[in-house]
LUMVEXKE-889747 format. One record per residue: x, y, z of N, C-alpha, C in turn. Coordinates in steps of 0.001 Angstrom, whole numbers, plus 500000, padded with zeros to 6 digits. Example, Ala and Ser with C-alpha at 12.3 -4.5 7.8 and 13.67 -1.06 7.14 Angstrom:
LUMVEXKE-889747
513190494310507800512300495500507800513200496700507800;512850497750507080513670498940507140512900500030507870;
***
This chain:
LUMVEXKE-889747
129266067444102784127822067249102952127247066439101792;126031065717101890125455064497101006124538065558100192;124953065431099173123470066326097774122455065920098527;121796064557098607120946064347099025121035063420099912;119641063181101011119829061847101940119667060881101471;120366059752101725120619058414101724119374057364102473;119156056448101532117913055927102068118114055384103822;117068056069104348117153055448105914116602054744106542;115973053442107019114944052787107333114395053935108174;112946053380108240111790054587109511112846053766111109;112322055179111619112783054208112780111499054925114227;111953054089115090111178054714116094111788054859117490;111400056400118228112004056890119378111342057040120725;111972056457121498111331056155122811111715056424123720;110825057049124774111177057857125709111389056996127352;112621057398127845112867056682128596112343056414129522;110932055987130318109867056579131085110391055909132002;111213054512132213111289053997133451112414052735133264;113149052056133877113867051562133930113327050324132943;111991049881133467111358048741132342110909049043130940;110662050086130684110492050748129380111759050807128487;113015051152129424114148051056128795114671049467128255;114518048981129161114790047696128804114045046647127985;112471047181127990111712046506126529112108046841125360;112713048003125574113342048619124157115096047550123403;115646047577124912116866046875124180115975044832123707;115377044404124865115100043328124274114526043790123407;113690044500122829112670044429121452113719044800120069;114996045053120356115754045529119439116412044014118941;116890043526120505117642042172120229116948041403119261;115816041163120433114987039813119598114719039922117741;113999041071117784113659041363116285114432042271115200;115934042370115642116952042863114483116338044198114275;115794045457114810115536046550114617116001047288115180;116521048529114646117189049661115437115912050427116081;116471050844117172115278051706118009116540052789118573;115409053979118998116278055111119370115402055132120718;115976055809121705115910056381123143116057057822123224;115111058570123294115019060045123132114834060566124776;115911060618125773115814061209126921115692062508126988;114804063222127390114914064728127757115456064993129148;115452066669129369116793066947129770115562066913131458;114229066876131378113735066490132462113922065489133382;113825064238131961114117063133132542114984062209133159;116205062720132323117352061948132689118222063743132015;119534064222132712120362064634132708121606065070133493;122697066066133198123978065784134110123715065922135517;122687066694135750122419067324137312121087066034137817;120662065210136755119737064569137194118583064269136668;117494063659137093116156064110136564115009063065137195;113853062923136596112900061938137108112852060646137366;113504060607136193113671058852135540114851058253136759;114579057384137834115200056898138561116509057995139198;115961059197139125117066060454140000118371059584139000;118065059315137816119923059151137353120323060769136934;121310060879136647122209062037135936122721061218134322;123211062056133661123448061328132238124410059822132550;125945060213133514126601058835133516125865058422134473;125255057945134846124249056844135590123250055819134803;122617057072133872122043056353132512123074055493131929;123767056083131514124787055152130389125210054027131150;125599054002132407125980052549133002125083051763132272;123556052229133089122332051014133161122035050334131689;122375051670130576122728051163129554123326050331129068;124844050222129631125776049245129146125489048242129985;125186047473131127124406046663131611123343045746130717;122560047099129864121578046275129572122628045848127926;122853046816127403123889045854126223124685045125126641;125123044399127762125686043322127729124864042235127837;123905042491128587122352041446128440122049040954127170;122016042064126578121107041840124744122251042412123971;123308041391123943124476041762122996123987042081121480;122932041808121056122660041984119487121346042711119105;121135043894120360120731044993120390121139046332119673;120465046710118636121143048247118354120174049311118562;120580049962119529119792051127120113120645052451119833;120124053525119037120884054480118834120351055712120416;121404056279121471121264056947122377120994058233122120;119845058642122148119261060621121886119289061371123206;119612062669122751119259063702123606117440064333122840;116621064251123643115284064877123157115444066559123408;115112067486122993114876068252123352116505069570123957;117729069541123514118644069945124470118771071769124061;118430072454125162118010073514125181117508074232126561;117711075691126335117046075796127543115598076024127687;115613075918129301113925075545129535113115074776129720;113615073271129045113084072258128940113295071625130856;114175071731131118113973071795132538114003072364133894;112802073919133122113135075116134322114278075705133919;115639075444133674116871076327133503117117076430132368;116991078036132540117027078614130944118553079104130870;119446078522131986120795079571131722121452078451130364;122287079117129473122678078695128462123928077571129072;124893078359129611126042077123130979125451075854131037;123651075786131281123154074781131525122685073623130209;122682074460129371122798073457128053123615072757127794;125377073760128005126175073400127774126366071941128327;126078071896129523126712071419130776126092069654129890;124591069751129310124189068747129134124976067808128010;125603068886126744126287069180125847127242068170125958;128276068549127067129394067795126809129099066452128000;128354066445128563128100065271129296127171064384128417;126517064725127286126162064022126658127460062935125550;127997063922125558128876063672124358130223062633124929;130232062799126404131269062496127098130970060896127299;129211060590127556128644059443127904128576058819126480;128769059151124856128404058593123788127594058683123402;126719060023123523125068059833122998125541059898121236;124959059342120542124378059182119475123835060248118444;123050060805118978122400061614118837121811063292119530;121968064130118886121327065565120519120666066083119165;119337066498119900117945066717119489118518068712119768;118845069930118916118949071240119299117661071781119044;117072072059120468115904073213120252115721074186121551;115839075259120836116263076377121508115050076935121626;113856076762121224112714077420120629112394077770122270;112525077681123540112028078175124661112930079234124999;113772079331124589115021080497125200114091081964125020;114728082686125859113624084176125871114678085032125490;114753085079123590115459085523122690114405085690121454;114621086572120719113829086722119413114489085502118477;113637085474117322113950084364116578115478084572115913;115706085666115356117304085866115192117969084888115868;117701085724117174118721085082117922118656083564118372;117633083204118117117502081656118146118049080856117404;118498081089116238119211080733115441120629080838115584;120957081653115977122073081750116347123005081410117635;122026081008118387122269080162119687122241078780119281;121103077955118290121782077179118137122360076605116871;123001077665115903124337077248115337125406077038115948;125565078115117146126592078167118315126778076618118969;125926076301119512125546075154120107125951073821119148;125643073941117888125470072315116898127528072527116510;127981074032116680129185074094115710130125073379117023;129642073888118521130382073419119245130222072076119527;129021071050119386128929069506119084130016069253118178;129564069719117340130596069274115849132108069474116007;132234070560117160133888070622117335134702069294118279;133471068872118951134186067475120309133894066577119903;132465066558118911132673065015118302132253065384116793;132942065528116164132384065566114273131409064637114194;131321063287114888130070061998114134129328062150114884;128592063161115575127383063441116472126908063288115500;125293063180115289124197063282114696123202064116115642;122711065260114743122170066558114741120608066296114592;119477066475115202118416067190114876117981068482115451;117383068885114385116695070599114573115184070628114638;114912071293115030113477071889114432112734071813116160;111745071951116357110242071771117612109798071120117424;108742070868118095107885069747118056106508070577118862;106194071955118784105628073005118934104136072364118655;102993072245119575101742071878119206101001072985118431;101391072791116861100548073762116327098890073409116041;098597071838116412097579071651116122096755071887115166;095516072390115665094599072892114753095118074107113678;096438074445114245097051075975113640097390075406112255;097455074044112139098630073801110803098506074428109692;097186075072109732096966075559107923097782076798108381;098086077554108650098486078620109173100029078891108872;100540077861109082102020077953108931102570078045107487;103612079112107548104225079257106224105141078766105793;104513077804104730105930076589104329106928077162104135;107066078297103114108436079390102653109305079092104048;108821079953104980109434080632106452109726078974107164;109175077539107238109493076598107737110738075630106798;110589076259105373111824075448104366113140076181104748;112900077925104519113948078974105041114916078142106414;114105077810107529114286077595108859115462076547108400;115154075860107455115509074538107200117153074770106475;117083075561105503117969075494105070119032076575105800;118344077560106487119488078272107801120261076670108321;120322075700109019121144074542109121121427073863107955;121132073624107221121875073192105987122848073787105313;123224075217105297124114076114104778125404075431105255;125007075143106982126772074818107341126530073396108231;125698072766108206126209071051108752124908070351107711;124865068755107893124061068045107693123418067399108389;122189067711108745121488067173110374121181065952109609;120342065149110571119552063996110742118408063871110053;117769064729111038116518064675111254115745066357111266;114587066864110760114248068186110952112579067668111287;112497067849112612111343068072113525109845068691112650;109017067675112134108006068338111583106285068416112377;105857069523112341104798069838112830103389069225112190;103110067658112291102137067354111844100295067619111951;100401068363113214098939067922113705098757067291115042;099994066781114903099763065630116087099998066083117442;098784065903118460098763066410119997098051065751121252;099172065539121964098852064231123142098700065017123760;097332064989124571096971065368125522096076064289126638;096463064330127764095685063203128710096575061760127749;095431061059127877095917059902127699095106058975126356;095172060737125200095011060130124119095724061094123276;095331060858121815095950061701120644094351062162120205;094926064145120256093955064404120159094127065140119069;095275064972118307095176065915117167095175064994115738;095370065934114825095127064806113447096520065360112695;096322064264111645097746064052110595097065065241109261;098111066004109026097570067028108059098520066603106763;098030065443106445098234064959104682098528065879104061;097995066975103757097996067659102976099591068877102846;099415069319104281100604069901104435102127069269104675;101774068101105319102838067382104963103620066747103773;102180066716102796102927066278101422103757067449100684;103131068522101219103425069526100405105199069997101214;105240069783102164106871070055102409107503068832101951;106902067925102514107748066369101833108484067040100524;107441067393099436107466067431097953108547068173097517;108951069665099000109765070463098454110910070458099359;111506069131099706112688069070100707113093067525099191;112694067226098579113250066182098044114548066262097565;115078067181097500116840067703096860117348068556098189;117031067860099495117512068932100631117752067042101238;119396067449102030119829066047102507119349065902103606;117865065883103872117264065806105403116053064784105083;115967064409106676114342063655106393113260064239107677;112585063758107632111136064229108830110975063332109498;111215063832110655110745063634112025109691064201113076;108534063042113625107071063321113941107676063704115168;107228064413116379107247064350117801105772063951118301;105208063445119105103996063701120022102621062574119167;103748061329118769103199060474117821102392059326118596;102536059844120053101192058515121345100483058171120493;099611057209121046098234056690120939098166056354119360;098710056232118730098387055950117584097586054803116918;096562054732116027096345053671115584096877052965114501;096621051961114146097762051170113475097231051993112106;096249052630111237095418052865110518096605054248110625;096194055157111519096941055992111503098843056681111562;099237055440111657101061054833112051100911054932110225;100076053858109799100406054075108328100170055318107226;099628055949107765099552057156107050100945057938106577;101846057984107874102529058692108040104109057959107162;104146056898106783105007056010106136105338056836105005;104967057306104138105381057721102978105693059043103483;105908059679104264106485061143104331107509060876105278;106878060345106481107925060436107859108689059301108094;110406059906108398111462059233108389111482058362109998;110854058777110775110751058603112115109994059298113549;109503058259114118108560058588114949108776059067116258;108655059705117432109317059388119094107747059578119768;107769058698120340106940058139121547107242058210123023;106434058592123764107061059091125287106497058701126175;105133059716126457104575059442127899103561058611127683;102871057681126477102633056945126481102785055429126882;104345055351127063104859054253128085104413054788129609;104833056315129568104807055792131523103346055987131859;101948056599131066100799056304131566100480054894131343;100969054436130608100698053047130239101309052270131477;102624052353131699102940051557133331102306051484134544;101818053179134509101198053510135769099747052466135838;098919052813134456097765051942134220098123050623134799;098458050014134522099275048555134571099245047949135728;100156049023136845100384048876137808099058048805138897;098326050072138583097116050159139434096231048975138772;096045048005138032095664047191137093095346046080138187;096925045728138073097125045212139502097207044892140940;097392045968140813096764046415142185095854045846142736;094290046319141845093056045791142022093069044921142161;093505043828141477093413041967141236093898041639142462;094845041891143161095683041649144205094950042120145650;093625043426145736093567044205146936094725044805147196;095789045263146575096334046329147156096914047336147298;096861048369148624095810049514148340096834050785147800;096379051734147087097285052406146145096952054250146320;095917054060147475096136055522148010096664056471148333;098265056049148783099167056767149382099979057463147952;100276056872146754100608056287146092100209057763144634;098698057400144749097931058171144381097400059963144525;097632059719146108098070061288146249099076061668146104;100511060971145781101610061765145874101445062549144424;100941061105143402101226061855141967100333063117142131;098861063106142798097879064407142416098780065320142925;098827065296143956099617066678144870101174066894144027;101563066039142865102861066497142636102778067470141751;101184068024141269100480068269140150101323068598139040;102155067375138504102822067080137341101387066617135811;100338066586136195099167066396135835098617067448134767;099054068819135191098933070206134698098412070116133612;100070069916133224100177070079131612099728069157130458;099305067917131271098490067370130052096558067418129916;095945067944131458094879068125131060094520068652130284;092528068314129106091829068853128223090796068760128359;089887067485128454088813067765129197088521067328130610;089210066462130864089505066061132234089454067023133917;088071067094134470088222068175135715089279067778136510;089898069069137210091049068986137452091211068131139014;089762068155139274089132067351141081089163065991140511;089806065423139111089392063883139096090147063342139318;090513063379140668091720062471141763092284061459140638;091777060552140538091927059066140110092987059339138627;092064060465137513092328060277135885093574061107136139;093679062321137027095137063438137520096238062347137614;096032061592138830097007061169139614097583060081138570;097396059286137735097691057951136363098261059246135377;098178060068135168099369061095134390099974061525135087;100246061750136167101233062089136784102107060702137228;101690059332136961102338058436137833103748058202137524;104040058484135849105236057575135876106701058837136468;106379060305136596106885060972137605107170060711138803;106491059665139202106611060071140607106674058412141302;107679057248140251108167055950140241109153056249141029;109922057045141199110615057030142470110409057635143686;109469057609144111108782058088145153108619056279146110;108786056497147230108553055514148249107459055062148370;106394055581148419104551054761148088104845053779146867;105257054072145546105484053486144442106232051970144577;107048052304145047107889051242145702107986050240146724;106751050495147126106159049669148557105122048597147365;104654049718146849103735048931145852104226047641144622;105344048105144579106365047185143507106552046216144293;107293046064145860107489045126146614106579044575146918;105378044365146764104673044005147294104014042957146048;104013043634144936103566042892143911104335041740143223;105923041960143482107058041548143591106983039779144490;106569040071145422106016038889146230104980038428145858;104123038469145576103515037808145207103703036773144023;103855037741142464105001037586141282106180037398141347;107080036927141596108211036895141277109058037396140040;108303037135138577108504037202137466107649038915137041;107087039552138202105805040972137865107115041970137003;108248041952137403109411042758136168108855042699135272;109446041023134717109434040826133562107940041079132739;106332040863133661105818041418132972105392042771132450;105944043710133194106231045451132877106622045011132100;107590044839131455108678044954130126108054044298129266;107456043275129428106913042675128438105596043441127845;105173044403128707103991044957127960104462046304127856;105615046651127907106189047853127237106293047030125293;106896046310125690107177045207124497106296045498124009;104905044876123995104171045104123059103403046429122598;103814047438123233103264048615122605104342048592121214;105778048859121426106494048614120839106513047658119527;105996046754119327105439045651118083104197046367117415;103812047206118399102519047743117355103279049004116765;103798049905116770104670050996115990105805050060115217;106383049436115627107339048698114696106495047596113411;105888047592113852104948046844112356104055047013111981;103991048397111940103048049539111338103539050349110410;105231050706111153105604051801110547106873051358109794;107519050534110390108739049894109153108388049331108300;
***
């Protein structure tokens, strides 16, 4: 194990929201010599499946290697977000596993361990996933490990006890050397903004007392950011992950278009309300507001057949309408990358 960590550039993690999101990421890596990470959760993409184009993990990795042969001078490091149970409905542990070695089997890069949903006391949370990181470490030793939640403590932050969050810290440090340890800034996406704030204060203060611990900090739930606010976070945080800010951002996009074109996006629109994947990000938003529901729920529900009538259609008209998805995934992407590196 390293006394201490080794300087790491910031980097930034992106959530795989859609086939064009994925692929702004490898061109934005090519073109501009930056490593970027891909943080799939076990919703989105895993072995049994998930949202993101119904792939399973080897389905992902094809489209992957596809796209690295496209953008040969791409470096994209491959994450597991989140691997644990719960994160998608199945809390059986088999089912972690299952993600475990199919991750490991496809080359991920990286697996994100958080157990924090399992319906176990904290003991035992810990101990599920030492279990879990010792058996990574047994099939592939050069996995790279992160720990910690990404738990919306929000407004709670004064609340939390640094002692009991350093403790947490060094329970995984005793016996591997992670990556990355998941820090609870403040920060909370809800709808289709950031509604929480950066707590300077508490963050400096763990920064200050991990400086002889071989780890660095990692933000979760870092959307919407302003460029004002991306820089704040430079002097503490090692790295950022970004998510559903791409796929409300596509969905926007899409219905964008729509309009300009006349065409019509009703069918389209009820699937996302009625899929009420919407739930969990309302705050102030009434839950009857067809229109603001159904654009958070959209990039769920891209493989749905309304969605796809709508692509073909825009498709004809555009020929090149791909390339502009990707290209304005792209530029969300230029605004976190030259903010925060």
């Amino acid at each position: 194990m390293r006394s201490l960590k080794e300087f790491n550039p910031r980097k930034i993690g992106i959530g795989p929201m859609s086939s064009e999101a994925i692929e702004a990421v490898y061109k934005y890596s090519s073109i501009n010599n930056k490593e970027l990470m891909l943080i799939a959760s076990k919703n989105q993409i895993d072995h049994s499946g998930g949202y993101v184009n119904n792939w399973n993990t080897k389905e992902y990795s094809n489209f992957l290697k596809k796209l690295k042969n496209k953008y040969p001078n791409t470096n994209v490091k491959v994450c597991r977000d989140h691997c644990g149970p719960g994160f998608n409905g199945n809390y059986l542990l088999k089912d972690v596993y299952k993600t475990i070695d199919s991750d490991i089997e496809n080359n991920f890069d990286l697996i994100h361990v958080d157990f924090s949903k399992a319906k176990k006391n904290y003991k035992k949370i810990l101990e599920l996933s030492k279990n879990a990181i010792n058996y990574m470490k047994k099939i592939n030793p050069k996995i790279e490990i992160e720990i910690g939640t990404d738990e919306n403590f929000a407004q709670k932050l004064s609340s939390i006890n640094i002692k009991e969050f350093l403790d947490e810290m060094d329970f995984f440090l005793d016996f591997m050397d992670p990556e990355y340890f998941v820090v609870p800034t403040g920060s909370l996406v809800m709808e289709d903004k950031q509604f929480g704030f950066f707590n300077h204060k508490f963050i400096k203060s763990v920064h200050q007392r991990i400086k002889n611990r071989p780890i660095l900090l990692k933000e979760h739930n870092a959307d919407y950011l302003n460029s004002e606010s991306i820089n704040l976070r430079k002097e503490f945080i090692s790295a950022l992950n970004i998510a559903p800010q791409f796929g409300v951002f596509q969905t926007k996009f899409i219905l964008d278009e729509c309009v300009k074109f006349g065409i019509d996006t009703t069918d389209f629109l009820n699937v996302c309300y009625k899929s009420k994947k919407w739930e969990k990000w309302l705050f102030t938003t009434n839950e009857k507001d067809i229109y603001k529901c159904s654009i958070l729920a959209g990039h769920y529900n891209f493989q749905d057949k309304t969605y796809k009538v709508i692509l073909e259609k825009l498709n004809k008209i555009d020929s090149n309408f791909n390339s502009k998805i990707i290209n304005s995934h792209y530029e969300i992407i230029d605004h976190y990358v030259k903010n925060f590196y």
